[in-house]
C-alpha positions as CSV (number, residue, x, y, z in Angstrom):
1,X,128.1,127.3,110.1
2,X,130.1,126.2,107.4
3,X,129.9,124.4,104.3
4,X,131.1,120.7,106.2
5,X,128.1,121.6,108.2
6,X,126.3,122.5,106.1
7,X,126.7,119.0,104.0
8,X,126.2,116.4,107.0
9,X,122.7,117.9,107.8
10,X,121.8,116.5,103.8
11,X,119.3,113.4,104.6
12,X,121.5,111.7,102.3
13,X,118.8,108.6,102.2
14,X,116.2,110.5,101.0
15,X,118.4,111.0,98.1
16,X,119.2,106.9,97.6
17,X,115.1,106.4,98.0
18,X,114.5,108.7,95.3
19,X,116.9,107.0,92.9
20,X,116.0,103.5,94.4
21,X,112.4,104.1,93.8
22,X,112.8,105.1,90.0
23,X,114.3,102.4,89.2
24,X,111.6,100.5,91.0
25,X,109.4,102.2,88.8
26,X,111.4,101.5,86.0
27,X,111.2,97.7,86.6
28,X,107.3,98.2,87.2
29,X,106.8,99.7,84.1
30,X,108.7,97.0,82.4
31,X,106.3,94.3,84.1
32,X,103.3,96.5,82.6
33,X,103.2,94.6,79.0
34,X,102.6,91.1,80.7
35,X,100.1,92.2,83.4
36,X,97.1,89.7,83.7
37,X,95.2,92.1,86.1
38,X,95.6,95.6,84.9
39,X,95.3,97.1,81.3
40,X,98.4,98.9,79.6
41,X,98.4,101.2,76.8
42,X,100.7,98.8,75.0
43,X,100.5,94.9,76.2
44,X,102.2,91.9,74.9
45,X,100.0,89.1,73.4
46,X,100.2,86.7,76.6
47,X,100.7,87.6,80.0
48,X,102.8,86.3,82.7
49,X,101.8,85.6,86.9
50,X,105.4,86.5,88.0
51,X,104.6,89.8,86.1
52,X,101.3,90.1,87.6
53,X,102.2,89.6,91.4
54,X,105.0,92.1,90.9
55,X,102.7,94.7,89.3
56,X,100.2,94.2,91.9
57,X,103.3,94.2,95.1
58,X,104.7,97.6,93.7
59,X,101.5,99.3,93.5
60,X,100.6,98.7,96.9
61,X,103.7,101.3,97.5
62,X,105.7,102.6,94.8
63,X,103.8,106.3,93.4
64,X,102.9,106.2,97.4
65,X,106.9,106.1,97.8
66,X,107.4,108.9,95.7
67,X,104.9,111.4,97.2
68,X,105.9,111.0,100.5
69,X,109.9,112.1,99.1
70,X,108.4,114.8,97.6
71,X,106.6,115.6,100.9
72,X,109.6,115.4,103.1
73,X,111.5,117.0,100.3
74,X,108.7,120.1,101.2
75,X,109.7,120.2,104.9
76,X,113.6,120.1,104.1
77,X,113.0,123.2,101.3
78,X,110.7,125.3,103.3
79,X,113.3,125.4,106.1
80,X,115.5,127.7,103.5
81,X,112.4,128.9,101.5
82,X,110.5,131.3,101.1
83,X,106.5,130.8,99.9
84,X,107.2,132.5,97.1
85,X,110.5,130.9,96.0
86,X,109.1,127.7,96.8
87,X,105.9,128.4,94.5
88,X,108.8,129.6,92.1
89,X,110.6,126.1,92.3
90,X,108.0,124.4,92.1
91,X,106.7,125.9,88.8
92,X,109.8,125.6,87.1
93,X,110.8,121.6,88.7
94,X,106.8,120.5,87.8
95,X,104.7,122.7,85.5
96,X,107.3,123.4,82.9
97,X,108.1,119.7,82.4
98,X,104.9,118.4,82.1
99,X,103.6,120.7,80.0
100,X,106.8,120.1,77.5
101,X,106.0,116.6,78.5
102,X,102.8,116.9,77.2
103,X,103.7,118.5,74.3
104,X,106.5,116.5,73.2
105,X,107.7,113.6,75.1
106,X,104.4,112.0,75.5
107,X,103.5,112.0,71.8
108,X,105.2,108.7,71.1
109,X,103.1,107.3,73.6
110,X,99.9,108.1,72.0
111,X,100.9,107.0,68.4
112,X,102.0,103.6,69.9
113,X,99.3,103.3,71.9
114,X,96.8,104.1,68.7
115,X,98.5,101.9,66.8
116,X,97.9,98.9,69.7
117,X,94.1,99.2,69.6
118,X,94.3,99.3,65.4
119,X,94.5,103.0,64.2
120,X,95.8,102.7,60.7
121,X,98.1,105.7,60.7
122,X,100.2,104.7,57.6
123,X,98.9,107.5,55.3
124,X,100.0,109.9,57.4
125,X,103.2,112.2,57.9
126,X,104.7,113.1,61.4
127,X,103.0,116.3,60.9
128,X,99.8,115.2,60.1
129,X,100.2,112.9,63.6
130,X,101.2,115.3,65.6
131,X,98.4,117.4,65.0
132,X,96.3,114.5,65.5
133,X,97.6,114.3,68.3
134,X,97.1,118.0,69.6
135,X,93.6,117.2,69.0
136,X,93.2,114.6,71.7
137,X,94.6,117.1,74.7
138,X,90.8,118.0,75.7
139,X,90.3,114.5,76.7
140,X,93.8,115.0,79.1
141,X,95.5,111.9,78.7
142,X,98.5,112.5,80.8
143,X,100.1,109.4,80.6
144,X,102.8,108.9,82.9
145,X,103.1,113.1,84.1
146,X,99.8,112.8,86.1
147,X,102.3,112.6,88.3
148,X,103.9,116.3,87.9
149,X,100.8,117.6,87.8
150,X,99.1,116.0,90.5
151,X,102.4,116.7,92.7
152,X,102.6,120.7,91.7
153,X,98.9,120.8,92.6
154,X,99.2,119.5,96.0
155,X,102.7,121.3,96.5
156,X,100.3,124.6,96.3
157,X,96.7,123.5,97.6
158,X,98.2,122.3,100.4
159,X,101.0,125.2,101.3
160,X,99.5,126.9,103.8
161,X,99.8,123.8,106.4
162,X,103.2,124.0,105.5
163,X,104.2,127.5,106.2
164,X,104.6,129.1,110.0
165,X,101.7,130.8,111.7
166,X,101.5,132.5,114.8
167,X,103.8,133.8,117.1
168,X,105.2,130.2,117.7
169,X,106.9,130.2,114.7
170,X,105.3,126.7,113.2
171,X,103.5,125.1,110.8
172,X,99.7,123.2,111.0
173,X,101.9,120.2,110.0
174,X,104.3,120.8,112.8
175,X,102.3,120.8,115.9
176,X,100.4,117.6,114.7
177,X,103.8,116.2,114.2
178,X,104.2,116.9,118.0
179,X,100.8,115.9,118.9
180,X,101.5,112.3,117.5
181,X,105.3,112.2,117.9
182,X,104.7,108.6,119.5
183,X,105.0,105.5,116.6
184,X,101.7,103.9,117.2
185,X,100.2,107.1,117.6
186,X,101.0,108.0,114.5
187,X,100.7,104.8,112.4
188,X,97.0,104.5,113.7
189,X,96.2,107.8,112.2
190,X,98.0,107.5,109.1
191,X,96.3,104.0,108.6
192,X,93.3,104.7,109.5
193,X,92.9,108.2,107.2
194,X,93.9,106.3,104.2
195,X,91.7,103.4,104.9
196,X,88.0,106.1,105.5
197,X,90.0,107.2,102.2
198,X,89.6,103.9,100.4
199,X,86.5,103.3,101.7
200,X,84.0,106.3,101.4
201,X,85.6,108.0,98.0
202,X,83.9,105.7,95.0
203,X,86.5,103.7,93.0
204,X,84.4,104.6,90.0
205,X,84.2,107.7,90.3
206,X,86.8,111.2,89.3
207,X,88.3,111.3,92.9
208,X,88.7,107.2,92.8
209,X,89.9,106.9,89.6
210,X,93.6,104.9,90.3
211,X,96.6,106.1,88.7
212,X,99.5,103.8,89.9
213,X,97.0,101.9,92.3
214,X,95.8,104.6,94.4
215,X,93.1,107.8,94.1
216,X,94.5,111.4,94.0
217,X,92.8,111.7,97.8
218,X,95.0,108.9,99.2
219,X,97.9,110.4,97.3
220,X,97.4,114.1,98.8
221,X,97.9,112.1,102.1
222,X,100.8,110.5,101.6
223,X,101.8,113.4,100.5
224,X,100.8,115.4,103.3
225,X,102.1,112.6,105.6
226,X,105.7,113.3,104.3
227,X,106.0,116.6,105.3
228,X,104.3,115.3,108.8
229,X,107.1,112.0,109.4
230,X,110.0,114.7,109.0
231,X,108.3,117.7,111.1
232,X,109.6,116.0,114.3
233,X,112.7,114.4,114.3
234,X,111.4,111.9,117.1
235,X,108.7,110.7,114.5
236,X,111.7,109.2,112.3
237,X,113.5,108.2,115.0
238,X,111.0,105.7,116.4
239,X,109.9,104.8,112.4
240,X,114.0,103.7,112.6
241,X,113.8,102.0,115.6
242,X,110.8,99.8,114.3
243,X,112.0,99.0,110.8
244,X,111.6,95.8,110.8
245,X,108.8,95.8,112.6
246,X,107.4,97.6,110.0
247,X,108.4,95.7,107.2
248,X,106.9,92.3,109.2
249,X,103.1,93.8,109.5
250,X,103.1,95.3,106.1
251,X,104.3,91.9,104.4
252,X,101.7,89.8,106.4
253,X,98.8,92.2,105.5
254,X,99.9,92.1,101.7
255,X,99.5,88.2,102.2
256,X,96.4,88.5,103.8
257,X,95.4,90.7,101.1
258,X,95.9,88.6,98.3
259,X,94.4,85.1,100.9
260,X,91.1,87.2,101.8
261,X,90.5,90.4,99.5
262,X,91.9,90.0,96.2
263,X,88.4,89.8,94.1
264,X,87.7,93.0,96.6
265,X,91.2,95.0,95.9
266,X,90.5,94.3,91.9
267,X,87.6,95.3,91.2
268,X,87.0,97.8,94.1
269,X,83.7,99.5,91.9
270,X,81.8,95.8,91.6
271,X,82.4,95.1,95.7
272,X,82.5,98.5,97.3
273,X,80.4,99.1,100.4
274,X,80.6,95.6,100.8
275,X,81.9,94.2,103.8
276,X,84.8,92.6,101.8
277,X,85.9,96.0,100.4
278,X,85.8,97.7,103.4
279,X,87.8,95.2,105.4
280,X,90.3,94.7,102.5
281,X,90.5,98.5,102.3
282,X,91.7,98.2,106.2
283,X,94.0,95.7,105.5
284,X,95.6,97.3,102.5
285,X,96.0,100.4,104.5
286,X,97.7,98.4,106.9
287,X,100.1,96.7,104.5
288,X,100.7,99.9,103.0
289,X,101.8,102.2,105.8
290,X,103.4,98.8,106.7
291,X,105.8,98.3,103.7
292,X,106.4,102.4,103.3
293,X,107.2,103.1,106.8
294,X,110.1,100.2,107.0
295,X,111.4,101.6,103.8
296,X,112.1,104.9,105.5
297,X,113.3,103.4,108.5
298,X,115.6,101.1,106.5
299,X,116.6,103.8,104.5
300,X,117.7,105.9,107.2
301,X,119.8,103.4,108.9
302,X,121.3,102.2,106.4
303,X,121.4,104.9,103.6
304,X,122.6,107.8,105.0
305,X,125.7,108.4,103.2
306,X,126.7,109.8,99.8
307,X,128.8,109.2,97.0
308,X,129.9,109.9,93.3
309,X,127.2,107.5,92.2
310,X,124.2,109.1,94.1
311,X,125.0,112.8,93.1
312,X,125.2,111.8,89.5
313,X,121.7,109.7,89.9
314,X,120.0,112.0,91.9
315,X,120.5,114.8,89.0
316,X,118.7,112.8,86.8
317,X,116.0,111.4,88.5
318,X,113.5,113.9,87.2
319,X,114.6,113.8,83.3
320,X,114.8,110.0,84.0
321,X,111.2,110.1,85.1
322,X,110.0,112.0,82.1
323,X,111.7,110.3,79.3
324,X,111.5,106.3,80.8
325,X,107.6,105.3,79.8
326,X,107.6,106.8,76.2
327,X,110.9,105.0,75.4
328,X,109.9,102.2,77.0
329,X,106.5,102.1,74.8
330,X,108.3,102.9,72.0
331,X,110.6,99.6,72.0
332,X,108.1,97.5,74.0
333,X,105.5,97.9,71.3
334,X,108.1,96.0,68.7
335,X,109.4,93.8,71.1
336,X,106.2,92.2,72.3
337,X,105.4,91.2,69.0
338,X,108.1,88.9,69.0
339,X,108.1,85.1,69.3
340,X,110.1,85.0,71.9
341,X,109.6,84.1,75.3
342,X,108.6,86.8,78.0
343,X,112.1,86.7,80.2
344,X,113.9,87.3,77.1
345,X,111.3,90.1,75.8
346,X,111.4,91.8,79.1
347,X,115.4,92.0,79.1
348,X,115.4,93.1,76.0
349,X,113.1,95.6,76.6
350,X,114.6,96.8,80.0
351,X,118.1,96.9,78.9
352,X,117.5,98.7,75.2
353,X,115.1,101.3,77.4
354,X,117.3,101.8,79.6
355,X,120.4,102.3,77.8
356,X,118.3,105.0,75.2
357,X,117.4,106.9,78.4
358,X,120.6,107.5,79.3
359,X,122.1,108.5,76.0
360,X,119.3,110.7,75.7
361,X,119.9,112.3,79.6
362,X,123.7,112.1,78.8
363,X,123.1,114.6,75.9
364,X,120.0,117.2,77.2
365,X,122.0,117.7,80.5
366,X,124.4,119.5,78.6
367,X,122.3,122.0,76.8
368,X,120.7,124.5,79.3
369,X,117.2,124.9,77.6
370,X,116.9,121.1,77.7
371,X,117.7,121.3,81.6
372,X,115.0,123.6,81.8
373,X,112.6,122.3,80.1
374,X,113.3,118.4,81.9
375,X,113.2,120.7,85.2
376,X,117.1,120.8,85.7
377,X,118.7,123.4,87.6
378,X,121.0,125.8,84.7
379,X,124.5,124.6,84.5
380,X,125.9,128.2,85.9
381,X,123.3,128.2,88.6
382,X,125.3,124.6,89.6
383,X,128.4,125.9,89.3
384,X,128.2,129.6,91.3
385,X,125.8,128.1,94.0
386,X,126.0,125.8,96.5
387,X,122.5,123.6,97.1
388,X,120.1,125.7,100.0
389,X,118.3,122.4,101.0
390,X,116.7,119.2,99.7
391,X,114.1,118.7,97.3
């Protein structure tokens, strides 16, 4: 095969989702400060509805968004893969960078976020707050990176349904793929397994405790579920084929969501085993497999292409990740204190954030223990080598 071949079997889409969905994450993040529903570790003095609804659309799908990437992003590298180099990858992409995360970039973070709920840290030096700092580990506050550590612990728990077996030649994953190759088929199981999810592990509990919206059991699904959508080519297909069909059922069961089950959905621990909460857990399964399946099937028809633009982005989707909330924090926690109005603090906010991320990418890319330690492939290891799948 050669290397033309080798480029047009890139699922170029999955790329523009990845890049699409950080700065979806981005703008969520941004929203965070005004939220009337959800506490922040930094929030603005009065809130803001507009804010609120978006908050409480994106995290019906966003981190979902990103675990199933990372999923399909498993089946793609495990074609080219060995365990062990994947294992490898994996370490060095996930571990590494969040535990420099932890470290270092998360540290702004927790100063702002002391300050917020009235620390007086005035008498102290950077030094002095650091080791503070250090101190508070035990209690695991990972901020943001729950999501690096959540995904390298499901990227090895969950290996060997990924790997072949048997003389066959396939995965655990690959035979259910072919088992529910048909759409509905498959949207019934992946509904209903994040809706027994929902309902039977206790919101207040560890498992149930919801980072981005979701416990780390409905996450491991999606996660799982990735892997499973691109096992059988038929599976995306059909998704394709349905996009819109998609999109229609998981925008009517947000709606009926928010109509029927929105004391349920916020404040799942007060209402659960009640008939509300299980039926809104349903519905929100619904809505959710809904909205994520027609952005995959968008994406794929309309997304499969590359560009300048998308090799650039994709690069620094990672870094991006790492650095955006503790810069973001680290404005927002002047900026809210304004008088101004909330549009203007928000753009202020989004724009200044955004612009110190990239400065800050724009200069670590170039140094190759930065690129390691933001989980970057090394500079020569770009340059001698040409990419053995999709991550």
């Amino acid at each position: 095969m050669n290397n033309s071949d080798k480029t047009s079997t890139r699922l170029y889409y999955l790329d523009w989702l990845r890049v699409l969905a950080m700065i979806g994450i981005f703008l969520f993040h941004n929203a965070r400060f005004y939220d009337a529903w959800t506490d922040w570790h930094v929030r603005n003095a009065t809130t803001n509805m507009a804010a609120s609804w978006l908050v409480a659309f994106m995290s019906q799908w966003i981190m979902p968004l990103f675990f199933i990437i990372a999923g399909a992003g498993t089946y793609l590298a495990l074609k080219s893969r060995r365990p062990g180099q994947y294992i490898g990858e994996r370490t060095l992409r996930l571990l590494i960078p969040f535990i420099f995360g932890m470290l270092v970039i998360v540290v702004p973070q927790a100063y702002y976020q002391a300050l917020y709920h009235g620390e007086n840290l005035s008498g102290y030096n950077i030094f002095q707050i650091y080791w503070l700092y250090l101190q508070t580990l035990p209690d695991f506050e990972t901020f943001h990176l729950w999501f690096l550590v959540d995904l390298f612990i499901f990227s090895i728990v969950v290996l060997p349904l990924f790997i072949k077996w048997g003389g066959a030649g396939k995965s655990v994953m690959s035979r259910l793929a072919a088992v529910f190759a048909k759409p509905l088929a498959l949207f019934l199981l992946l509904v209903g397994l994040l809706a027994v999810i929902n309902i039977f592990v206790y919101p207040a509990g560890y498992l149930g405790f919801r980072n981005g919206g979701w416990n780390i059991v409905a996450y491991l699904l999606f996660f799982i579920s990735g892997y499973l959508l691109f096992a059988n080519e038929r599976i995306m297909e059909a998704v394709t084929k349905l996009r819109w069909s998609f999109f229609s059922g998981g925008i009517l069961a947000f709606v009926c969501l928010i109509v029927f089950f929105l004391d349920e959905m916020a404040d799942p621990a007060k209402y659960y085993n009640s008939a509300g909460f299980i039926f809104g857990s349903i519905v929100q399964s619904i809505g959710a497999w809904g909205l994520l399946l027609a952005i995959f099937g968008l994406g794929s028809r309309f997304l499969n292409r590359t560009n300048r633009f998308l090799t650039y982005s994709n690069e620094a989707v990672l870094p991006f990740y790492i650095l955006h909330q503790t810069v973001i924090i680290s404005i927002g926690y002047y900026v809210v204190q304004w008088s101004t109005g909330i549009g203007v603090k928000y753009l202020v906010i989004a724009v200044t954030s955004f612009t110190a991320i990239m400065l800050i990418y724009e200069f670590l890319r170039r140094i190759n223990i930065l690129r390691f330690l933001f989980g970057m492939r090394l500079r020569r290891k770009l340059q001698s080598a040409s990419p053995k799948g999709q991550i």
